[in-house]
C-alpha positions in Angstrom: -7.8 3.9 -21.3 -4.5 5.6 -22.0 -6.1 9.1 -22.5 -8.3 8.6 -19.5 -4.8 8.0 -17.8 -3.4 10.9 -19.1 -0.4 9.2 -20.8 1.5 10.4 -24.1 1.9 6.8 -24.7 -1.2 4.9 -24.8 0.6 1.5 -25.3 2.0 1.3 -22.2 -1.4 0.6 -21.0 -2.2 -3.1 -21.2 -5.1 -5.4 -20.5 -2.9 -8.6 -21.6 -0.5 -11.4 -19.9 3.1 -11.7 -21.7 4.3 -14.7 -21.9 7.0 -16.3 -24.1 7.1 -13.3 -26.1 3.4 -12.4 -27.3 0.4 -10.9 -25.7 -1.8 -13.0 -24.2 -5.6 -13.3 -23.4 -6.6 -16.2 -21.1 -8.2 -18.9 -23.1 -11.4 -19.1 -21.5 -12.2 -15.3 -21.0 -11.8 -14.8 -17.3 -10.5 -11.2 -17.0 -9.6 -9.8 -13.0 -11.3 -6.3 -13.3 -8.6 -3.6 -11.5 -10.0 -0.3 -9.4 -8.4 2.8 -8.1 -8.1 2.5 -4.7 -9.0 6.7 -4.3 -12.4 6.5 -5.6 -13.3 2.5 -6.7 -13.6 3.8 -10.9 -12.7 0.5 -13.3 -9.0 1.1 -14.1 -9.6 -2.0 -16.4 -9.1 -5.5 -16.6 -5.9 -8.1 -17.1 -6.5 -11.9 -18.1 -7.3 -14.4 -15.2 -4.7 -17.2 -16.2 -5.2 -20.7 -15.6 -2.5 -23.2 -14.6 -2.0 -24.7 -17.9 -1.0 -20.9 -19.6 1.0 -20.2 -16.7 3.0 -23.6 -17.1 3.5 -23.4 -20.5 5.2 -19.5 -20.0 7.4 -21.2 -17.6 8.6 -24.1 -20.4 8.8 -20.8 -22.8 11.5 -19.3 -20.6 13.1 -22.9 -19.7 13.3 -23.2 -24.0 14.9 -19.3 -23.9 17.4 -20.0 -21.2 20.2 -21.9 -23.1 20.4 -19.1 -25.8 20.0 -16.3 -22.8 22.6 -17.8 -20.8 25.3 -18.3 -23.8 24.8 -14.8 -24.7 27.9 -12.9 -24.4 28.0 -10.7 -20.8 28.3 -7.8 -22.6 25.3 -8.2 -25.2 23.0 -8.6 -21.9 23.9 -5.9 -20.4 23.9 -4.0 -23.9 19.7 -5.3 -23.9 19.3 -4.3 -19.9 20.8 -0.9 -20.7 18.5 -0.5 -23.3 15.3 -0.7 -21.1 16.8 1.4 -18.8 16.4 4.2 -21.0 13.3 3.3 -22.0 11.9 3.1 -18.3 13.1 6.2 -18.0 12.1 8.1 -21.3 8.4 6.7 -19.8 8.8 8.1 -16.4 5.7 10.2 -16.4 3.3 7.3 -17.8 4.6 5.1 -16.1 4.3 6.9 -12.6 0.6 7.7 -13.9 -0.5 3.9 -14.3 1.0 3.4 -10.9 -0.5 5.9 -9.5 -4.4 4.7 -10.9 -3.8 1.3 -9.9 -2.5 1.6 -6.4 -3.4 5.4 -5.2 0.6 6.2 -4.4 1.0 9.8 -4.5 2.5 11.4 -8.1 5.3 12.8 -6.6 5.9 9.5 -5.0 5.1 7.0 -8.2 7.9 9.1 -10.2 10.3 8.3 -7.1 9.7 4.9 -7.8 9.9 4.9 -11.2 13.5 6.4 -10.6 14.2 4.1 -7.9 13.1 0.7 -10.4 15.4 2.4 -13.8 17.9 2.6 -10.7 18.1 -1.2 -10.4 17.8 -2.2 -13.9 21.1 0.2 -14.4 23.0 -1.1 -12.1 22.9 -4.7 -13.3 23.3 -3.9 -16.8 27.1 -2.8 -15.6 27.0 -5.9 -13.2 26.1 -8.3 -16.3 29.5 -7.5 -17.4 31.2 -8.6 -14.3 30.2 -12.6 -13.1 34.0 -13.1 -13.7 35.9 -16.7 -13.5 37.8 -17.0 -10.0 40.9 -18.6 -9.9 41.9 -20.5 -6.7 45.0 -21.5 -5.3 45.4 -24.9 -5.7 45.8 -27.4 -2.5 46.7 -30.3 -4.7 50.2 -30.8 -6.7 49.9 -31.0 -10.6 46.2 -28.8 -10.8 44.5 -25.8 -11.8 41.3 -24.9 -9.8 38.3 -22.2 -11.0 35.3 -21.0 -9.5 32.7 -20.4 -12.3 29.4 -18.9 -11.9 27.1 -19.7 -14.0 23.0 -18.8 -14.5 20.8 -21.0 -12.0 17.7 -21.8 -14.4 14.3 -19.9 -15.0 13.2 -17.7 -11.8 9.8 -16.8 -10.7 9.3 -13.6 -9.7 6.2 -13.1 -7.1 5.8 -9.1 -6.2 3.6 -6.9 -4.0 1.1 -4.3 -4.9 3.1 -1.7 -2.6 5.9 -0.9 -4.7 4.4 -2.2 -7.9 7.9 -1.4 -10.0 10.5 -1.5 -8.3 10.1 -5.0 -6.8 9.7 -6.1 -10.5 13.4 -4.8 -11.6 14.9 -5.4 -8.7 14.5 -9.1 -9.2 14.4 -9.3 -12.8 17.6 -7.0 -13.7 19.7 -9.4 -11.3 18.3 -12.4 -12.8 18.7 -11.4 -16.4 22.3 -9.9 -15.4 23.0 -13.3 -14.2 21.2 -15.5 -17.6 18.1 -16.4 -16.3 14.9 -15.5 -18.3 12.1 -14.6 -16.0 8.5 -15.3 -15.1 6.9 -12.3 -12.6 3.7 -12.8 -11.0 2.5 -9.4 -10.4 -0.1 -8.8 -7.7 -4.0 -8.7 -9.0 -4.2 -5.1 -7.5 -1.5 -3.4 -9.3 -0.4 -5.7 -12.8 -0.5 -2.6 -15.1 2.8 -1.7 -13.8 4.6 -4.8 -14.6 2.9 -5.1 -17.7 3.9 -1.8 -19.0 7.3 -2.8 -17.9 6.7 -6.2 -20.3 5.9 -3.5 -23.0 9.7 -1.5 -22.7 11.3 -4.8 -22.5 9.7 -6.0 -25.5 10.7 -3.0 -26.9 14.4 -2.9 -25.4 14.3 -6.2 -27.7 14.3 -8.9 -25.0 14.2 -12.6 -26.5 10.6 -13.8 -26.6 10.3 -16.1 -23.0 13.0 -14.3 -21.6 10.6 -12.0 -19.9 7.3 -12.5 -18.7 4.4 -11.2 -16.8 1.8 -13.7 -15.7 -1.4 -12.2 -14.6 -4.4 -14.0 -12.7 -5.0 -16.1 -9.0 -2.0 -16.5 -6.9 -2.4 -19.9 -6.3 -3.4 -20.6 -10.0 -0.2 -19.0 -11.1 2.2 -19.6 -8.9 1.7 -22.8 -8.1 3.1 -24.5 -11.4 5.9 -22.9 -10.6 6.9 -23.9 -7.1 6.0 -27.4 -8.6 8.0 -27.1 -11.4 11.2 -28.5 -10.9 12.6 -26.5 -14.6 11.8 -23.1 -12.2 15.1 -23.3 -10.2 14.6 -20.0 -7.6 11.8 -18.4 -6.3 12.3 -14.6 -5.3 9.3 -13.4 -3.2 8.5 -10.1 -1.7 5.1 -9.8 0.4 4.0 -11.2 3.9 5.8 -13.6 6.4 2.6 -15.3 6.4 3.1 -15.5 2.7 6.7 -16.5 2.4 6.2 -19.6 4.5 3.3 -21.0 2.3 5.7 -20.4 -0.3 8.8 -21.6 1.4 6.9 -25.1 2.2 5.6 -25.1 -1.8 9.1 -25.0 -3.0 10.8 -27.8 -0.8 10.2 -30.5 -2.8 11.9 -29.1 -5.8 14.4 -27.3 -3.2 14.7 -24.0 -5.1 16.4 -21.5 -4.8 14.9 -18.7 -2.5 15.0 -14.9 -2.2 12.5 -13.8 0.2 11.7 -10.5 1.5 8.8 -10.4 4.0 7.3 -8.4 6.5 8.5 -5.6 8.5 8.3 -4.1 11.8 10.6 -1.4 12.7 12.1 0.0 15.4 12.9 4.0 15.6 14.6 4.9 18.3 15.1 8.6 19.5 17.6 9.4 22.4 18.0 12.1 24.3 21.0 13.4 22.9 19.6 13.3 19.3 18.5 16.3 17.5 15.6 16.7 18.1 14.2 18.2 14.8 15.9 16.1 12.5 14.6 13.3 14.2 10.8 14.2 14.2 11.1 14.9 10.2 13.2 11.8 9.8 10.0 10.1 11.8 7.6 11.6 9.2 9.7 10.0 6.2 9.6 6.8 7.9 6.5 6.2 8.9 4.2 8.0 6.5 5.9 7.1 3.3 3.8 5.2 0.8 0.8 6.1 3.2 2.4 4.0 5.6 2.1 0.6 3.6 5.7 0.0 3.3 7.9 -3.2 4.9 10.2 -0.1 5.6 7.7 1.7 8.0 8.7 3.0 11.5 6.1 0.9 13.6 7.2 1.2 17.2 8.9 4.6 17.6 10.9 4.8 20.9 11.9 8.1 22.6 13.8 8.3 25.5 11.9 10.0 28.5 13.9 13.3 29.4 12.8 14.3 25.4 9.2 12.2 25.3 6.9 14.6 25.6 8.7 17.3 23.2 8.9 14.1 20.4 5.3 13.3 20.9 4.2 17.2 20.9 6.1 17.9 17.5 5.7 14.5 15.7 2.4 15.1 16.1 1.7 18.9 14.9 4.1 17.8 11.8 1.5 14.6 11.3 -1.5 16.6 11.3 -0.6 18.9 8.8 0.3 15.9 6.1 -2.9 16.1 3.6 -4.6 13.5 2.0 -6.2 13.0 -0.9 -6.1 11.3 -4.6 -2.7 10.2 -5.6 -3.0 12.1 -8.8 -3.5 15.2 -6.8 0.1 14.7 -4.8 -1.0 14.8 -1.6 1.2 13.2 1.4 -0.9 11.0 1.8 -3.1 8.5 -0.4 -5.8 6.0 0.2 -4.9 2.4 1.5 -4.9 -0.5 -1.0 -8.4 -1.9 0.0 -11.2 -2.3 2.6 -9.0 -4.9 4.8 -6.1 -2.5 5.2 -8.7 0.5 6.4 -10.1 -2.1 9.0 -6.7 -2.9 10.1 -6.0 0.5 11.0 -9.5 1.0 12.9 -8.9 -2.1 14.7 -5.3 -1.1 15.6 -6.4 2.3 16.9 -9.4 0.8 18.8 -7.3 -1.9 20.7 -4.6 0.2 21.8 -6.6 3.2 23.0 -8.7 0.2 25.0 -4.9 -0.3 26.3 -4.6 3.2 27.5 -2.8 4.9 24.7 -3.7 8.6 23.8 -4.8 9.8 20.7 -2.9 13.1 19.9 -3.9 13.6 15.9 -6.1 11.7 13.7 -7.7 8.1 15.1 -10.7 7.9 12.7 -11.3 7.7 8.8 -10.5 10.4 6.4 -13.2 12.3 4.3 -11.2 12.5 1.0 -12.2 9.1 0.3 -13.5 5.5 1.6 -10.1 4.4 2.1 -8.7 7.0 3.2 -7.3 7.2 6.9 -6.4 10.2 9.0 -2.7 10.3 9.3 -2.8 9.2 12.9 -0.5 9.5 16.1 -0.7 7.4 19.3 1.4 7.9 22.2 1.9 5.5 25.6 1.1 2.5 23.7 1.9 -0.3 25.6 3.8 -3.7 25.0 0.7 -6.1 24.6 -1.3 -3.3 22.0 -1.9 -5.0 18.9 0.3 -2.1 17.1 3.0 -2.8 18.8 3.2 -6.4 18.0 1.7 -6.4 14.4 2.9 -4.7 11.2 0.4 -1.5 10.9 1.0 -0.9 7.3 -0.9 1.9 7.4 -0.7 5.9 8.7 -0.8 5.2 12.3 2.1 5.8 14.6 2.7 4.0 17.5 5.2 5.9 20.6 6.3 5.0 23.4 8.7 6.1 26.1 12.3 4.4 27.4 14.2 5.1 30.1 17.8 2.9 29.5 19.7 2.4 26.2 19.8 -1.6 26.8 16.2 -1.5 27.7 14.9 0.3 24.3 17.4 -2.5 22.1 15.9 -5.1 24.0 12.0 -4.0 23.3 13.9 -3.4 19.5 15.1 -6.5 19.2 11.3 -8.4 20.5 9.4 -10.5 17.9 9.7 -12.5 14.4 10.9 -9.6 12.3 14.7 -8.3 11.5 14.9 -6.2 8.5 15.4 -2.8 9.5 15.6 -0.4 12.7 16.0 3.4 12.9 18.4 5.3 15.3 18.5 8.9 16.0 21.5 9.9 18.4 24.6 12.3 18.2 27.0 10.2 20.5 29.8 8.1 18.1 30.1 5.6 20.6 26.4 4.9 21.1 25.9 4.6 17.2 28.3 1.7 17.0 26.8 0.0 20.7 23.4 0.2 19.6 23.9 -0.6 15.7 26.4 -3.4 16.8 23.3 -4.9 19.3 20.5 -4.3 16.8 19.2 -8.0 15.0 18.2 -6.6 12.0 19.7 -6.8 8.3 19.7 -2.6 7.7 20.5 0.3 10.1 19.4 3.8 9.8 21.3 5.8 11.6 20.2 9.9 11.8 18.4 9.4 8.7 15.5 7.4 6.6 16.9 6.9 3.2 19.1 3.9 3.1 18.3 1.5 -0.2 19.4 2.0 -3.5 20.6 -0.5 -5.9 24.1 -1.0 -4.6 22.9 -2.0 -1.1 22.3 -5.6 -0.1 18.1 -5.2 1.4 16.8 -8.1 3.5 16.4 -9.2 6.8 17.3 -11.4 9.8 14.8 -13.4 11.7 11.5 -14.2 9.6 11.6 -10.6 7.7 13.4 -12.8 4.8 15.9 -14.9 3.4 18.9 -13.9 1.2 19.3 -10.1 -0.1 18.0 -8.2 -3.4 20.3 -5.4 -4.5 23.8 -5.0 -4.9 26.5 -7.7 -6.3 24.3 -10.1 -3.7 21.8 -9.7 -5.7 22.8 -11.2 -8.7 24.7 -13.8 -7.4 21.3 -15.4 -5.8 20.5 -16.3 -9.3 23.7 -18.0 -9.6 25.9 -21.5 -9.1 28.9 -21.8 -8.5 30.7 -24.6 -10.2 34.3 -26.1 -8.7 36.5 -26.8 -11.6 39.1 -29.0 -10.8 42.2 -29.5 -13.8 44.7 -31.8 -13.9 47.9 -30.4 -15.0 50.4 -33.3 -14.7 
C-alpha cells in the first residue's frame, strides 16, 4: 500500500492499533475498511477494537506513568525532540497518507504536517520548564511551594479534519507534562495517527507511553471516560459531541480539554481595505474545503462596500478549482456523503429564504463529493447557514448597516471560538475586539494559531485551551506545599 501511496517509506503505512508498545490486531478480526474520499478506492483497513483491548492500553499507560513522570524534564524533552525531527524528515509521506485518507489538498497536508512538528517542538522546550513556584509565605515560621506535577493517563479523542495536528497538539503537552497517552483517532482518517505511533516508536518512546487505539467510538472511548486511572479527557470535534462526552466523564470528574464547534463571524467595514479583505475571506472560508472549526460562516459587510465585497469575493470564489487532493487543487472533496447533503440542504434552504446564488450552488463534477465552491449573498437571520456550522465550501453574506448592530448579530448563538475583523480605524479594532465573545480575534488577517498561542473558545465552542504554556498546564496539578520552618 506504501508504493500505491507513493511514499519512500513504506512503514509509515499501517493497518495496526498501538498499544502499550506493540502492534496490535484486534482479537477477533474485525477490521474498519478506510476509503479516499476523492474517488471511494480501499485506502485499507485498521483493527476494529473491542472494549477489553482498549482497557487494557489504558492500564498499559497507567503501568508507564510512574517511570514517565520521574523521568528527568530534560530526558523528555530530549525523546519529544527526537520525534520532531522525525515528523519532519517524513514530511512528504506523511502529508501523502493524509492526503489518501481524508482528500486535503497536497499543498495543504504538508502545511499540516509543518503545523503538527510545530507543536511537538514547542513542548519539547516547554518540558524543560514546569518549574517549582515559591510563594510568599502568610504564616510565621513556613516555607510554601507550588509544584506541578503530571495529572495521570490522558485520552486523546481527535477529528478526521486535521488528522495530525490535533494528535500533537494534545499529545506533546501531555508528554511535556508526564502523562503517557491513549489517542482515539477518528475511523476516517487513523493512518495519520498511526504513522505518527510509527516515529514515536521510533523517537524511542517507552512502550504504553504512547498509543493509538483504533475502532468504534463508543467501543473505545468509553472505557476511558469510565475509567477512573484516565484522569483528563482532551476532545476536539462537535459540540454535540463534547457534551456526550462531558456527561460520560462526570462520574470520574476528569479533567477536560474540549475544543468543539465553530461558527465564525467575519466582519468587513467600510473603511477596510477592500482587497485584502476579499483574499483574507478566501483563506478563511475555503481552507480545508471549508471543513474547518476555523471557517468564516457568516461574513458581514457593511452596506456602503456590500455590493463591491459580494462582486469580488465571488469572481475570486469561482476561480478556486477542485479536484483530487493529490492533484493540489484549492479545493478537495468533502469527508463523506453526509457532509455533501449538508451543503445541498444549506444552499436549498436559504435560497427558499431569498438569498442569491452568485457562484456555484450545486455539486462538482470532479467527483461525488465534490461541491462547487459556492457563494450566497442576502442570506437572512433564520437561513439554516446562518445558524448552523456549514463545514463545507459555501459562503454565507450578508449586509450591516451599524458597528453595534454587526457585533450584536456576531455575538448571536452557542458558539465563541473565533471572529474575523477587517477595518483600518485603531480605535474601532480595540471597540469591536474588546465587544467580541469569542476566545481568538482576527484582526486584518486569517492566520492566527501556532503553537505558542492559547486556541479555544467561549460559550459551547470548548472548555480550557490547547497550545501555548496553557496547554501543558491542562495536564497538570498543582500541589500546595506547606513547610514548617520553626
Amino acid at each position: 500500500m506504501g508504493e500505491r501511496l507513493g511514499l519512500k517509506d513504506g512503514a509509515l503505512f499501517r493497518e495496526q492499533a498501538f498499544s502499550g508498545g506493540a502492534w496490535i490486531d484486534a482479537a477477533n478480526g474485525a477490521r474498519i475498511p478506510v476509503h479516499d474520499p476523492f474517488d471511494g478506492a480501499l485506502v485499507g483497513h485498521v483493527p476494529a477494537l473491542s472494549e477489553a483491548e482498549s482497557a487494557a492500553a489504558a492500564e498499559a499507560a497507567h503501568s508507564a506513568w510512574p517511570a514517565w513522570a520521574a523521568m528527568l524534564p530534560q530526558e523528555r524533552a530530549a525523546l519529544l525532540r527526537r520525534w520532531f525531527e522525525l515528523i519532519v524528515a517524513s514530511r512528504e509521506d506523511l502529508a501523502r497518507i493524509m492526503t489518501a485518507e481524508q482528500g486535503k489538498p497536497l499543498s495543504e497536508a504538508r502545511g499540516e504536517i509543518d503545523y503538527a512538528a510545530a507543536f511537538v517542538e514547542f513542548y519539547a522546550e516547554e518540558a524543560k520548564r514546569p518549574n517549582i513556584e515559591s510563594v510568599t509565605s502568610h504564616l510565621p515560621d513556613a516555607e510554601v511551594e507550588l509544584w506541578r506535577e503530571p495529572v495521570g493517563v490522558a485520552a486523546l479523542v481527535t477529528p478526521w479534519n486535521f488528522p495530525c495536528a490535533m494528535i500533537t497538539r494534545k499529545a506533546a503537552a501531555a508528554l511535556a507534562a508526564g502523562c503517557p497517552v491513549v489517542v482515539h483517532p477518528s475511523s476516517e482518517t487513523p493512518f495519520s495517527a498511526l504513522a505518527l505511533a510509527v516515529l514515536a516508536e521510533r523517537a524511542g518512546m517507552p512502550a504504553g507511553v504512547f498509543g493509538v487505539l483504533t475502532g468504534a467510538p463508543a467501543t473505545v472511548v468509553g472505557p476511558w471516560t469510565r475509567e477512573p486511572r484516565v484522569r483528563a479527557l482532551s476532545f476536539t470535534g462537535s459540540t454535540e459531541i463534547g457534551r456526550l462526552l462531558y456527561g460520560q466523564c462526570a462520574d470520574t470528574i476528569k479533567r477536560l480539554t474540549m475544543e468543539l464547534g465553530g461558527h465564525a463571524p467575519f466582519l468587513v467595514f467600510a473603511d477596510a481595505d477592500l482587497d485584502q479583505a476579499v483574499e483574507e475571506a478566501i483563506k478563511a472560508k475555503f481552507a480545508t474545503s471549508g471543513q474547518d472549526c476555523l471557517a468564516a460562516n457568516r461574513i458581514m459587510v457593511e452596506r456602503p462596500v456590500y455590493n463591491a465585497f459580494c462582486t469580488r469575493f465571488a469572481e475570486a470564489t469561482a476561480r478556486l478549482s477542485v479536484g483530487r487532493g493529490v492533484d493540489d487543487p484549492d479545493i478537495g472533496p468533502l469527508m463523506n456523503e453526509r457532509a455533501l447533503a449538508k451543503q445541498r440542504a444549506h444552499v436549498d434552504d436559504a435560497v427558499a429564504h431569498g438569498a442569491r446564488v452568485l457562484t456555484g450552488g450545486a455539486g462538482h463534477p470532479a467527483g461525488p463529493l465534490c461541491f462547487a465552491p459556492t457563494v450566497l449573498a442576502d442570506v437572512p437571520a433564520d437561513a439554516l447557514i446562518w445558524r448552523e456550522e456549514t463545514f463545507g465550501p459555501v459562503a454565507a453574506i450578508a449586509p450591516f448597516d451599524a458597528e453595534d448592530e454587526a457585533v450584536t448579530r456576531a455575538n448571536e448563538g452557542e458558539y465563541g471560538l473565533v471572529a474575523y475583523l477587517h477595518t483600518q480605524d485603531p480605535r474601532r479594532i480595540y471597540r469591536v475586539s474588546r465587544a467580541l465573545r469569542f476566545g481568538m480575534v482576527a484582526v486584518n488577517r486569517t492566520k492566527v494559531t501556532g503553537a505558542p498561542i492559547p486556541f479555544g473558545g467561549y460559550k459551547q465552542s470548548g472548555l480550557g485551551r490547547e497550545g501555548s504554556r496553557l496547554g501543558l498546564e491542562a495536564f497538570t496539578e498543582v500541589k500546595y506545599v506547606c513547610r514548617d520552618w520553626a
